[in-house]
C-alpha positions as CSV (number, residue, x, y, z in Angstrom):
1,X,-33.3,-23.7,-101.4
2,X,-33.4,-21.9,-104.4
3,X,-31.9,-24.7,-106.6
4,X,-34.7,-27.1,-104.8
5,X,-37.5,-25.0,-105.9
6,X,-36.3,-24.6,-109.4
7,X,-36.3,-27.9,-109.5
8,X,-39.5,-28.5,-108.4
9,X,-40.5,-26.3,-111.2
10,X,-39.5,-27.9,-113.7
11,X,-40.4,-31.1,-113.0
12,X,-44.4,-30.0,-112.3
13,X,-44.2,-28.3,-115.8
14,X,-43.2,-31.2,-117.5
15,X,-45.5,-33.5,-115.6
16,X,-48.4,-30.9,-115.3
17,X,-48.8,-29.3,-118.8
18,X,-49.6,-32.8,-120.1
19,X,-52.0,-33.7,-117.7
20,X,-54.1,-30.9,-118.2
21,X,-54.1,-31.0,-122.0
22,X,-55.6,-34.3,-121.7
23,X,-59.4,-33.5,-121.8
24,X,-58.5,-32.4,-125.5
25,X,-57.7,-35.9,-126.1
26,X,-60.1,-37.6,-123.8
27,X,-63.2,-35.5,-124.1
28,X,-63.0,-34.1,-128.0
29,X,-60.9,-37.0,-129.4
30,X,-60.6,-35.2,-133.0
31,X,-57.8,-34.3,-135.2
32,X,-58.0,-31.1,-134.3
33,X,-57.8,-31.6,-130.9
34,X,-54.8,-34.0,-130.9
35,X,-52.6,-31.8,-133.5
36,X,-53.9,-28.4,-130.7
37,X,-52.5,-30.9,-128.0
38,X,-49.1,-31.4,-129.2
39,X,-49.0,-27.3,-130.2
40,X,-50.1,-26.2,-126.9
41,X,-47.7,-28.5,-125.4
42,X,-44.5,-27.4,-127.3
43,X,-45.7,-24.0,-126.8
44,X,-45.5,-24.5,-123.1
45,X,-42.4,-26.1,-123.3
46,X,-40.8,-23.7,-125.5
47,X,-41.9,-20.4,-123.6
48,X,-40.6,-22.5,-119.9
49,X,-38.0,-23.9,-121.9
50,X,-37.8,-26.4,-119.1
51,X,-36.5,-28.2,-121.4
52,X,-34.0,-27.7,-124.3
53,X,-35.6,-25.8,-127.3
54,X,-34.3,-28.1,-129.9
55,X,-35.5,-31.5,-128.1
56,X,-39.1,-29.7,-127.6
57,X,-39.1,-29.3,-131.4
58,X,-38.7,-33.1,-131.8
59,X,-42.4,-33.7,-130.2
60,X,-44.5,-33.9,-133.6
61,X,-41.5,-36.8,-135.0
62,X,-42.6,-38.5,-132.1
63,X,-46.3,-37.6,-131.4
64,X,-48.1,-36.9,-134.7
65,X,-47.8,-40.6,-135.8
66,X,-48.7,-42.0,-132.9
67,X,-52.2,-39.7,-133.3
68,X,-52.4,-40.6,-136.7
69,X,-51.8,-37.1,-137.9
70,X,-48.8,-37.6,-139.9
71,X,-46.5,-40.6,-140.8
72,X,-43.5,-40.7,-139.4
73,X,-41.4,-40.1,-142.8
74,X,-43.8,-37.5,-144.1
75,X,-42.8,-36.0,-140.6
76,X,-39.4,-36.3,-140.9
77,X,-39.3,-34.7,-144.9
78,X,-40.0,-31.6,-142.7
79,X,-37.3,-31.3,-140.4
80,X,-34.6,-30.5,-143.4
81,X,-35.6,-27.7,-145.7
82,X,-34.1,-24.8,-148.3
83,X,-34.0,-23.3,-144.9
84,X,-31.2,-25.4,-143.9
85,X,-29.1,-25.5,-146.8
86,X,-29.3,-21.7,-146.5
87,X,-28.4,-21.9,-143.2
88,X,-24.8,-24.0,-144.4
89,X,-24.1,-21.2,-146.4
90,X,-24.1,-18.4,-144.9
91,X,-22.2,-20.4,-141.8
92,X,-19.4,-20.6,-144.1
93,X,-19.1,-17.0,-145.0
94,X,-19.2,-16.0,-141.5
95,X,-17.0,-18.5,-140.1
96,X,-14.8,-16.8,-142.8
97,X,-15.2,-13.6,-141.5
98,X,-14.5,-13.9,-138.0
99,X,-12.0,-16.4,-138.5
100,X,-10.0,-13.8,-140.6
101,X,-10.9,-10.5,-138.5
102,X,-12.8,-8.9,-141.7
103,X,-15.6,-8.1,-139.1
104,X,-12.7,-6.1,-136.8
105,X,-11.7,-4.3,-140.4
106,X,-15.3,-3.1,-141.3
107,X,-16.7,-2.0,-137.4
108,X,-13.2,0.2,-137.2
109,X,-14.0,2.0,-140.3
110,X,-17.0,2.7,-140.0
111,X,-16.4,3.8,-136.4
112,X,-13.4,6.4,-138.1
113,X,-16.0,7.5,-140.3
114,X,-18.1,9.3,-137.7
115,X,-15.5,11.1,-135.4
116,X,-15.0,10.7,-131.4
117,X,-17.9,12.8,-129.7
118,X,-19.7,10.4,-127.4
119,X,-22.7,10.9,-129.8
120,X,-21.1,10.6,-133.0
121,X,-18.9,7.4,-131.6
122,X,-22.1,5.6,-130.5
123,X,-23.8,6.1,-133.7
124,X,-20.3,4.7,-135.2
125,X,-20.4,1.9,-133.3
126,X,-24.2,1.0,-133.8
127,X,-23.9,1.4,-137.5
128,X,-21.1,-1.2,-137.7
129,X,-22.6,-3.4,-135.6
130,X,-25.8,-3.1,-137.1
131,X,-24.4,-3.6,-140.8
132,X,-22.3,-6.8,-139.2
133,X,-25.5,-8.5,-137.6
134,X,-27.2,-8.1,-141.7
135,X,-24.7,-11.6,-142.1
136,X,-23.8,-12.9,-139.4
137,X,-25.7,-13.8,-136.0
138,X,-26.6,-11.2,-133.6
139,X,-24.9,-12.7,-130.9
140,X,-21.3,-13.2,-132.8
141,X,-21.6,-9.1,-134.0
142,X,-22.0,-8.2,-130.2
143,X,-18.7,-10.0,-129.3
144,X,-17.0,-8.4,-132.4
145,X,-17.8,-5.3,-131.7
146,X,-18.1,-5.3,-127.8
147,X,-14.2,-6.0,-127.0
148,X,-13.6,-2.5,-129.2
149,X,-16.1,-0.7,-127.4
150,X,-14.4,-1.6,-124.6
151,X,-10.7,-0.2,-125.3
152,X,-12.3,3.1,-126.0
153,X,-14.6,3.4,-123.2
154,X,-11.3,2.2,-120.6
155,X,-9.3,4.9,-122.2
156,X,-12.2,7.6,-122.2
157,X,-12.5,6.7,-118.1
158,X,-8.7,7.2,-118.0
159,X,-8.5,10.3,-119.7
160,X,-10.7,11.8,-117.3
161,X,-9.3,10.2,-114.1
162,X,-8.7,12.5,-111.7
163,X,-10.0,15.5,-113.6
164,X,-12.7,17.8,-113.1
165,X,-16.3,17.0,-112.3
166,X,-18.8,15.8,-114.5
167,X,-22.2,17.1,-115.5
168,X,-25.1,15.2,-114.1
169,X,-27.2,13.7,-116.4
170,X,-31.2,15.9,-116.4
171,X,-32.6,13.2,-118.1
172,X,-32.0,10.0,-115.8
173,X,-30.1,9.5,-112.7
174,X,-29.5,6.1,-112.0
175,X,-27.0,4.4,-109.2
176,X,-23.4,3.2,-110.5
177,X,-23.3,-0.4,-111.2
178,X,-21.8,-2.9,-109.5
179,X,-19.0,-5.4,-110.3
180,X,-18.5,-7.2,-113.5
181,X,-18.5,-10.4,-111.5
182,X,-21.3,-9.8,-109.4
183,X,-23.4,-8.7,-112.7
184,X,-22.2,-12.6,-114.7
185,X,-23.5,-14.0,-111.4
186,X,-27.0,-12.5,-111.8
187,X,-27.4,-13.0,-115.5
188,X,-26.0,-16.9,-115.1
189,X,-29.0,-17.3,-111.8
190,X,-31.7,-15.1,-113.6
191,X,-31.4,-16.0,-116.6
192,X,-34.6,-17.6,-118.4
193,X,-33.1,-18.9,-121.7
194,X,-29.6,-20.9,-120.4
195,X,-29.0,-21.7,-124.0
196,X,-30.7,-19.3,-126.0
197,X,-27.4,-17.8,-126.9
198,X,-27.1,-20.3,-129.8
199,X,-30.6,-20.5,-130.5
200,X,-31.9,-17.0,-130.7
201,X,-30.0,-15.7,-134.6
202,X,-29.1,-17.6,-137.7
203,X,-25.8,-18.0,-137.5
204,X,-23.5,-19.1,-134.3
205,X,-20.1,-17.8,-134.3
206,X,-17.3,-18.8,-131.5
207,X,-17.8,-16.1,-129.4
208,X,-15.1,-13.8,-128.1
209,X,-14.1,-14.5,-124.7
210,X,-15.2,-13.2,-121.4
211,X,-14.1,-9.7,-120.4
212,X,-11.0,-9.7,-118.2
213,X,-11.7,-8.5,-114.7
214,X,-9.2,-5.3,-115.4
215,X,-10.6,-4.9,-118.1
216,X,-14.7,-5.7,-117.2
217,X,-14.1,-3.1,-114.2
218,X,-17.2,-0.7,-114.0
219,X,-16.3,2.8,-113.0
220,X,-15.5,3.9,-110.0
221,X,-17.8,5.9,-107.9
222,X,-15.5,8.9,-107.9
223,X,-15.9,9.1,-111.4
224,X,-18.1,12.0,-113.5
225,X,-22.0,10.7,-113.9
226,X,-21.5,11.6,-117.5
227,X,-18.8,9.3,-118.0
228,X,-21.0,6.3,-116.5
229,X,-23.8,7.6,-118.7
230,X,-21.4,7.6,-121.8
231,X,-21.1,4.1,-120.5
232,X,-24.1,2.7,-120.7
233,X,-25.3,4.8,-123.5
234,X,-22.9,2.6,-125.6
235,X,-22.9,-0.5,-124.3
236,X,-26.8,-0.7,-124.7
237,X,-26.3,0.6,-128.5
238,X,-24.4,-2.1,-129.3
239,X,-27.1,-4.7,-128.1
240,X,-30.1,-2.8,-129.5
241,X,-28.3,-2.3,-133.0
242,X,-27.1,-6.1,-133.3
243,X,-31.1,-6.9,-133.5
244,X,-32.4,-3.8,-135.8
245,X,-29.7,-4.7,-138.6
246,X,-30.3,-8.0,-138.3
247,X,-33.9,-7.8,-139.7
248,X,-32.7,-6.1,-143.0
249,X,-31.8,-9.1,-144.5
250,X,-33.6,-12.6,-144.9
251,X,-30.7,-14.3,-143.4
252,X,-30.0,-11.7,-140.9
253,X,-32.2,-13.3,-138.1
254,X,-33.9,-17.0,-137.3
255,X,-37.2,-15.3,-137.3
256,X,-36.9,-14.3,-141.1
257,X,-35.5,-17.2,-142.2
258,X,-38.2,-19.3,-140.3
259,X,-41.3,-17.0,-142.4
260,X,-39.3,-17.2,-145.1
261,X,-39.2,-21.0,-145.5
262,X,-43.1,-20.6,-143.7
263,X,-44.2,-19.2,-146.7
264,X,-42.7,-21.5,-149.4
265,X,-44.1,-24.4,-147.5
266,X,-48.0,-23.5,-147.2
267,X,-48.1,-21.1,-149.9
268,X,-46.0,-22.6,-152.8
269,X,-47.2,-20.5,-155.2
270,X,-46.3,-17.3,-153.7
271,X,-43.2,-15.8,-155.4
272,X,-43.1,-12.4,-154.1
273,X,-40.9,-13.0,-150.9
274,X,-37.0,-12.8,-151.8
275,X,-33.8,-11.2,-150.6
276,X,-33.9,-8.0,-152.7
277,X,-38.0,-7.2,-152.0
278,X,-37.0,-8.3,-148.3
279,X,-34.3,-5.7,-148.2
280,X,-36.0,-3.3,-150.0
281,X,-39.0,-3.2,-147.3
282,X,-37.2,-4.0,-144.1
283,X,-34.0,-1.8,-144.8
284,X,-35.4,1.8,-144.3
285,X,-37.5,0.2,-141.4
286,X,-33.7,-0.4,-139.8
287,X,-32.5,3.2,-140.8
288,X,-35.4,4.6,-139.0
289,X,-35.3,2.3,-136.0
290,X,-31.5,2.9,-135.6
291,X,-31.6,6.9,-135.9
292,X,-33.9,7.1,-134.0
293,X,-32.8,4.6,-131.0
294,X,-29.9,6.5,-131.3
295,X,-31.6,9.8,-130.4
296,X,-34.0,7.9,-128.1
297,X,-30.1,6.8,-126.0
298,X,-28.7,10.2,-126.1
299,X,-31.5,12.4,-125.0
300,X,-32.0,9.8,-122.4
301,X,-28.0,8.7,-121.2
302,X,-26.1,11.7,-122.5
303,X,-28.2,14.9,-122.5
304,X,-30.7,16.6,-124.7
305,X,-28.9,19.6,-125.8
306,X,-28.3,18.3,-129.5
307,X,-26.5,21.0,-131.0
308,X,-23.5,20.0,-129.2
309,X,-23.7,17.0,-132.0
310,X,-23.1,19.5,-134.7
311,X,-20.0,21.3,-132.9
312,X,-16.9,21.5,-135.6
313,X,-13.3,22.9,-134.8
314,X,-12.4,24.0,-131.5
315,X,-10.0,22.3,-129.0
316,X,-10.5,18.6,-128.5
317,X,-11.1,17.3,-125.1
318,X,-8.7,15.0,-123.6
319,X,-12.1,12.2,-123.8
320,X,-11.7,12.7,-127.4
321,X,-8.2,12.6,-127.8
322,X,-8.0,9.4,-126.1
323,X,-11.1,7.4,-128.2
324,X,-9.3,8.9,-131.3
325,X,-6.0,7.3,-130.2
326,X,-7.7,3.5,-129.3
327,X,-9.6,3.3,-132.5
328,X,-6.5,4.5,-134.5
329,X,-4.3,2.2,-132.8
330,X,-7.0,-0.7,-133.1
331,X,-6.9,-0.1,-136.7
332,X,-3.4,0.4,-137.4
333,X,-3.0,-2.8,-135.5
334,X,-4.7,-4.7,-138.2
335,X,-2.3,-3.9,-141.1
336,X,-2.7,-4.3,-144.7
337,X,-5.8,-6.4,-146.2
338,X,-4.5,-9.5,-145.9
339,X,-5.4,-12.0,-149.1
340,X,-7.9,-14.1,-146.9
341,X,-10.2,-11.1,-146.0
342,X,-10.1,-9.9,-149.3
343,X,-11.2,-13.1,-150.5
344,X,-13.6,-13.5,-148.0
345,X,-15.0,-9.6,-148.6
346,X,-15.2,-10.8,-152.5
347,X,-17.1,-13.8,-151.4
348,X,-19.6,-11.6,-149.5
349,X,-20.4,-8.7,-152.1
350,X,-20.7,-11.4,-155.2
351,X,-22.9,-13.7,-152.5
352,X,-25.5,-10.5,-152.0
353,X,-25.3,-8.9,-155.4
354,X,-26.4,-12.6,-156.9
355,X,-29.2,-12.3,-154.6
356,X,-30.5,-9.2,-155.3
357,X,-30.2,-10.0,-159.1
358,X,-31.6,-13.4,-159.0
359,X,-35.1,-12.5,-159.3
360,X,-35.6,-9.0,-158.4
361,X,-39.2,-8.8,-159.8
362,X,-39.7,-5.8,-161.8
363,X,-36.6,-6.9,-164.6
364,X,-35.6,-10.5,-165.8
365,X,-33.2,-11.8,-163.2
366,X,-29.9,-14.0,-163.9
367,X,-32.5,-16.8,-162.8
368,X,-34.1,-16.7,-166.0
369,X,-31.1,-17.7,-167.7
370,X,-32.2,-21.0,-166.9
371,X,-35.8,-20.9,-168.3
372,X,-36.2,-24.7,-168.5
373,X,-35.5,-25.0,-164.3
374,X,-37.7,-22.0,-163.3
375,X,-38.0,-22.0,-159.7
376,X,-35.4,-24.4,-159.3
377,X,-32.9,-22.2,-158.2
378,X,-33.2,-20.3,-154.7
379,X,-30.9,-18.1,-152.6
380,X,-30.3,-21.3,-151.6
381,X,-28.5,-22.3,-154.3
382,X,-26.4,-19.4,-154.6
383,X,-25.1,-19.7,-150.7
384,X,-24.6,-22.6,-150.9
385,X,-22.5,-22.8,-153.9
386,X,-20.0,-20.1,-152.5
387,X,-19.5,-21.2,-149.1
388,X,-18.0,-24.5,-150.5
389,X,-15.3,-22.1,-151.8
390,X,-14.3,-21.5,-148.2
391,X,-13.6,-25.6,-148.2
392,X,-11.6,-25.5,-151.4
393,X,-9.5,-22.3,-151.7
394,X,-6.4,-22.8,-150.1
395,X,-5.7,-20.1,-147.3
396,X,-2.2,-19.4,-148.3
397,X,0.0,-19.6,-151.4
398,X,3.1,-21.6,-150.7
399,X,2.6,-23.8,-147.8
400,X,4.0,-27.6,-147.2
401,X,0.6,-28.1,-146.2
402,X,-2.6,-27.4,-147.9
403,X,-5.0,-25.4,-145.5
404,X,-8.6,-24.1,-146.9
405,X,-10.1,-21.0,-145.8
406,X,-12.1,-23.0,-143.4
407,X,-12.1,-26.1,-141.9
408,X,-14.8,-28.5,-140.9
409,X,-13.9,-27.8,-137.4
410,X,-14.3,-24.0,-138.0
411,X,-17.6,-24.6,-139.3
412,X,-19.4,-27.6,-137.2
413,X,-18.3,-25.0,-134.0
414,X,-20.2,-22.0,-135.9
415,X,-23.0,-23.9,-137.2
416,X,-26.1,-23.5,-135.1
417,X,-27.4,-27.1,-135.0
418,X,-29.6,-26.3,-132.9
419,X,-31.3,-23.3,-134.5
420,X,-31.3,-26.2,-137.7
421,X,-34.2,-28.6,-135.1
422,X,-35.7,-25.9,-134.0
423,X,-36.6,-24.8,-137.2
424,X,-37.6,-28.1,-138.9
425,X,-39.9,-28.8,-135.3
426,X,-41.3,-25.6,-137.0
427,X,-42.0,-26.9,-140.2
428,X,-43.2,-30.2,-138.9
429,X,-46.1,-28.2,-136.5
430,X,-47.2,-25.8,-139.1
431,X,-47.7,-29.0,-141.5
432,X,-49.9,-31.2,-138.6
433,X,-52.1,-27.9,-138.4
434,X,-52.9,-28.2,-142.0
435,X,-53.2,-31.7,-142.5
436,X,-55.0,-32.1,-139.0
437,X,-57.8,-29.0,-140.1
438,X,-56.8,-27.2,-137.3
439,X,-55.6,-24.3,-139.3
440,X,-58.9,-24.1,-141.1
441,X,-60.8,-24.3,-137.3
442,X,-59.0,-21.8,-136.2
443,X,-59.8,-19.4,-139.1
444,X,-63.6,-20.3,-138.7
445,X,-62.8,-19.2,-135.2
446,X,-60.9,-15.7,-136.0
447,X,-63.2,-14.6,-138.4
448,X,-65.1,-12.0,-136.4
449,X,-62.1,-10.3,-136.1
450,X,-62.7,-9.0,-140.0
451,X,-64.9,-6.4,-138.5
452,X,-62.3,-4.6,-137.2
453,X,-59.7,-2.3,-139.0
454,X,-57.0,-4.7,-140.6
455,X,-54.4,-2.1,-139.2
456,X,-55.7,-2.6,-135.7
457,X,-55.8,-6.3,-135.9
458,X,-52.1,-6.1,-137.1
459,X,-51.0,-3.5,-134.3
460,X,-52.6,-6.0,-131.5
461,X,-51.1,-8.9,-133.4
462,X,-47.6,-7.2,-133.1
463,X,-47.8,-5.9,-129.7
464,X,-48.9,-9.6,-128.3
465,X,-45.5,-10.7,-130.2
466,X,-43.4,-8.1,-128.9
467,X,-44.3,-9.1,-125.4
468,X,-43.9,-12.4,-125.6
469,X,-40.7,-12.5,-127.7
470,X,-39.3,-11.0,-124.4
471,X,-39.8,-13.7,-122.3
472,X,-38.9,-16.3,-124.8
473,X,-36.4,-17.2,-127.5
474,X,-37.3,-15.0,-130.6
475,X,-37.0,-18.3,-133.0
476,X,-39.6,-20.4,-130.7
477,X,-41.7,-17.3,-130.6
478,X,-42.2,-16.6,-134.4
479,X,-42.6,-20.6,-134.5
480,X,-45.6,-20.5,-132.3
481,X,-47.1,-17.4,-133.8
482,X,-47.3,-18.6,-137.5
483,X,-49.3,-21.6,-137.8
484,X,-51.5,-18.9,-135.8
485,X,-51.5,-15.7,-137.8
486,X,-51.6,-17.2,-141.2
487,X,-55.2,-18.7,-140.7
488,X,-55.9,-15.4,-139.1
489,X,-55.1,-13.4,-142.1
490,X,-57.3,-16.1,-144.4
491,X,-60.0,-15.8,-141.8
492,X,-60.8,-12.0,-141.9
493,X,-59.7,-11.8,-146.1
494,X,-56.2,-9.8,-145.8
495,X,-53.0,-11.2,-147.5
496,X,-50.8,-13.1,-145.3
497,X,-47.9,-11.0,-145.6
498,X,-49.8,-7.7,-144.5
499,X,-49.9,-9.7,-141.5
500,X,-47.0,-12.2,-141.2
501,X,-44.3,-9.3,-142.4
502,X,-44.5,-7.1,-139.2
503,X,-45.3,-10.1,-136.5
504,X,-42.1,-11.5,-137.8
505,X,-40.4,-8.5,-137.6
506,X,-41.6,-7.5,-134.4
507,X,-40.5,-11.2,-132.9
508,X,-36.5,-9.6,-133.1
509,X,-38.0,-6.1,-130.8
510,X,-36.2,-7.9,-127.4
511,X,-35.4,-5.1,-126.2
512,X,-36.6,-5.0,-121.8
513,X,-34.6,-7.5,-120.5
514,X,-31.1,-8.9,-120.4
515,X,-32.2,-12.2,-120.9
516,X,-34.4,-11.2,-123.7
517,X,-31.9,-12.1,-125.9
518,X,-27.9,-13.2,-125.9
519,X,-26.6,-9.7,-127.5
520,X,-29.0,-8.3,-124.4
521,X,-26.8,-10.7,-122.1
522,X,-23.1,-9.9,-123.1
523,X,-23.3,-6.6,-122.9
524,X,-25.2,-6.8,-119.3
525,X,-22.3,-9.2,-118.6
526,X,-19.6,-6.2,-118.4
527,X,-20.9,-4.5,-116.1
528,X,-21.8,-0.9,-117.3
529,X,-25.8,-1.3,-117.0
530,X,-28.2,-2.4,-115.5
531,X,-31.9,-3.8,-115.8
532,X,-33.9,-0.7,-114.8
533,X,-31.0,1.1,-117.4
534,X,-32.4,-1.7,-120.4
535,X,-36.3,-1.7,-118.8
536,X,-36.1,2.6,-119.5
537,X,-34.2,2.5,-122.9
538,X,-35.9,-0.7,-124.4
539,X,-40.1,0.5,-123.9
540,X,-39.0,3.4,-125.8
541,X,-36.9,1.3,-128.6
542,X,-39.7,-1.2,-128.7
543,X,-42.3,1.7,-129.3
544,X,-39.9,3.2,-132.1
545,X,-40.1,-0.5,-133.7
546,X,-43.5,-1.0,-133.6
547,X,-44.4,2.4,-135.1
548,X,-41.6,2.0,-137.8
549,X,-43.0,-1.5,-138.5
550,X,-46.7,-0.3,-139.0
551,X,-45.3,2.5,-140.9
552,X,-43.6,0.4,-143.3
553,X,-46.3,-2.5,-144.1
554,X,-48.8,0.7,-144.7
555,X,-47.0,2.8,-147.2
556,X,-43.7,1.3,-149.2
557,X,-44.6,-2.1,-148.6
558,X,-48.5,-2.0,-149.9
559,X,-47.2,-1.8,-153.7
560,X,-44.0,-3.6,-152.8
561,X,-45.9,-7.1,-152.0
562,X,-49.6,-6.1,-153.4
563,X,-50.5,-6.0,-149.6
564,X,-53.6,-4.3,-150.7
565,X,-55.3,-6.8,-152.1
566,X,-56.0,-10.7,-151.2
567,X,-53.8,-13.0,-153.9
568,X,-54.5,-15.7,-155.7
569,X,-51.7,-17.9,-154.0
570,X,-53.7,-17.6,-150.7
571,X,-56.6,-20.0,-150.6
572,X,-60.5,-19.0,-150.1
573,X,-62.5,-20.0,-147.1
574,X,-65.3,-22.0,-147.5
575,X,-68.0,-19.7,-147.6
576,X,-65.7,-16.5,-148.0
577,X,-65.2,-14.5,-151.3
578,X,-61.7,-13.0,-152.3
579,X,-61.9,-9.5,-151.3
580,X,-59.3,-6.5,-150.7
581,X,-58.9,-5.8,-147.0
């Protein structure tokens, strides 16, 4: 009955939402209308998703020439971009990566770094998960990290089996959770986004396979309530760090790749948006976020008595001893650097340090070496040119047969194709709204709202995102919001990036649900938590990232992008004069 009305759903949807967009086609029968048609309707489409994201996306190919909005090669220049070949290589390096168990290397270190208290071990674990998703999809860093996690919290169950009991927990009490099968069932019925799990970061990895059931087995009821807090404490770590490293970096998430290649497209002129400024503004904001969501998850799973974080010498308990023993063993497991991950690790630290030094803005980049192509070059370029090294350095140094780091079969099953359409139906919609006028209608339209405080415009602006990034995919979200927000900014006189920076931020702040997001949904899929745990932790994670956001775009990053002042690459109203906010 269930499957019939579900169904029924989404049949109406698709037949429905056209239908009743038609009076703006019957009854107005302008440009504007027809290019607010097809945006309303992908909007529909993609917050449903009733039908795949990446087909939705391939409305304006189809529907802007037939209007008379766009022709159908002018639409189709927009559906590849720098975006793209971006996109290519950073897919190589982090097919490399995971194909050579770098990612495994780097999340154990870190994790020995910090020690074995619950505390210190989650804070381990979210920092190597969070420095992980800064390169490679969100997703793929949960299931690197996750299967880890997992050994130690086993053996930190074990440990304790039969032992004394457990302090409750004074700051939540919540019932144990049920089996790791029943909890796949849910998320595979409930969930909203059935293939959002390759849609939602920049980069899709092969993901690590499902949890056995020994070793998916939730605790038993006879086990201490601390030890099923410590449980869920880390497991929701993991999938709230995955998304606040991954907005450190331009590549680190769909949504900053999407306002990066936003900005180049209808403001060409504008050359203040690149990897290093990028890192240098969002970078503390993920510091912030990620101590702080860490102390948000303690105080919350494992206790508010903090000092015991600072606790040195003493006996160890036999919790410890055990996580102490899994990560060693994990990590003596891997051996010696073998010569493809330090290839691979060489790759990635001359890949970011050429582009922080390609044009970092206040000295003469390497870029300027070239001073007859300026602007030619982009990050672009640089990824691009070092993933094809994955294609031509052999993998080993005697072998009858010659075998690359990578193959094309490594790569086409990492490469999110359908992140790639997504994207370009992006591009394609934000460039009907301009040549259509309904960008410039709907700035005429917003313009009232330059009476209000530019800081309260912003903080409604990202709390609308926030809430509706968790009901859809973050990429479609961001992709509805821009061809939006950018007029809005034009409209009331503020610089675009005051108010495009944080929205697009804000779009990765999934934090409510388990179908929010994928990293949401694996970690829900083993069984520790469940939804009321994520509801509780993520309203407090998702004020901590609106606050940190706000806090950012009104101190470091004023002089960092001029946001103080309306710039020249932006264009003026009819009727408006250039004016600081």
């Amino acid at each position: 009955m269930i499957k019939r009305l579900w169904y029924y759903r989404r049949v109406s949807l698709i037949a429905l939402t056209p239908l009743l967009l038609l009076p703006l086609l019957l009854v107005i029968r302008t440009k504007e209308a027809e290019c607010a048609f097809v945006l309303l309707l992908m909007a529909t489409l993609w917050v449903t998703e009733v039908i795949p994201l990446s087909m939705t996306a391939m409305l304006p190919a189809a529907l802007f020439p037939m209007f008379g909005i766009m022709k159908s090669s002018d639409v189709a220049k927009e559906y590849f971009k720098d975006f793209h070949l971006l996109l290519v290589g950073v897919t190589c390096l982090a097919t490399s990566i995971e194909k050579w168990g770098l990612h495994r290397r780097i999340a154990l270190r870190l994790v020995t770094m910090v020690g074995v208290n619950p505390a210190w071990l989650m804070l381990g674990f979210m920092s190597g998960c969070a420095f992980l998703s800064m390169w490679v999809q969100n997703t793929s860093a949960v299931t690197m990290v996750m299967p880890i996690v997992e050994a130690v919290l086993q053996q930190i169950l074990k440990a304790n089996e039969g032992g004394g009991v457990g302090e409750d927990n004074p700051n939540l009490q919540l019932d144990e959770s049920d089996g790791c099968a029943e909890k796949m069932d849910e998320v595979l019925s409930d969930q909203r986004h059935p293939d959002v799990l390759e849609e939602t970061f920049t980069v899709q990895i092969q993901t690590a396979p499902p949890p056995t059931p020994a070793a998916a087995q939730p605790p038993a009821p006879s086990r201490p309530k601390r030890d099923l807090m410590i449980c869920k404490a880390m497991c929701i770590s993991v999938a709230y760090s995955s998304n606040i490293g991954g907005i450190s970096t331009l590549p680190g998430t769909s949504p900053n790749l999407i306002f990066s290649e936003y900005i180049n497209q209808i403001y060409p002129n504008c050359s203040c948006v690149n990897f290093g400024n990028w890192l240098l503004m969002c970078l503390p904001i993920s510091v912030i976020m990620l101590l702080l969501t860490w102390m948000w998850l303690c105080w919350l799973f494992i206790g508010s008595d903090f000092r015991l974080l600072w606790r040195c010498g003493g006996e160890k308990t036999e919790r410890d001893k055990a996580a102490r023993r899994v990560i060693e063993e994990e990590y003596r497991a891997l051996g010696p650097m073998s010569p493809q991950e330090i290839f691979t690790g060489t790759v990635f630290l001359l890949m970011v340090s050429l582009w922080l030094t390609r044009s970092p803005g206040f000295i003469p980049g390497w870029a300027s070496l070239f001073p007859q192509h300026s602007g030619f070059i982009t990050d672009a370029t640089v990824a691009l040119l070092l993933g094809l090294l994955f294609f031509i350095v052999p993998a080993y140094r005697s072998s009858e047969k010659y075998e690359t780091m990578i193959s094309w079969a490594d790569f086409q099953a990492s490469m999110p194709w359908k992140v790639a359409l997504l994207v370009g139906g992006g591009f394609a919609l934000a460039e009907g709204t301009e040549v259509s006028g309904l960008s410039l209608w709907v700035a005429e339209l917003l313009t009232p709202l330059g009476d209000l405080p530019v800081l309260a415009t912003i903080t409604v602006a990202c709390v609308i995102v926030t809430t509706v990034t968790e009901v859809a995919s973050n990429a479609a979200t961001i992709t509805i919001f821009l061809p939006i927000l950018s007029p809005l900014a034009e409209a009331i006189q503020v610089n675009p990036l005051y108010v495009l920076i944080p929205t697009t931020l804000c779009t990765s702040f999934s934090f409510l649900l388990p179908v929010s997001n994928p990293p949401n949904a694996v970690v829900f899929a083993y069984g520790h938590i469940d939804t009321l745990d994520m509801v509780k932790a993520g309203l407090g994670v998702n004020v901590i990232g609106v606050l940190a956001t706000l806090l950012a775009v009104s101190t470091w990053g004023v002089p960092l992008f001029s946001l103080d002042t309306y710039p020249d690459w932006a264009p003026v109203l009819p009727g408006f004069n250039s004016t600081a906010p």
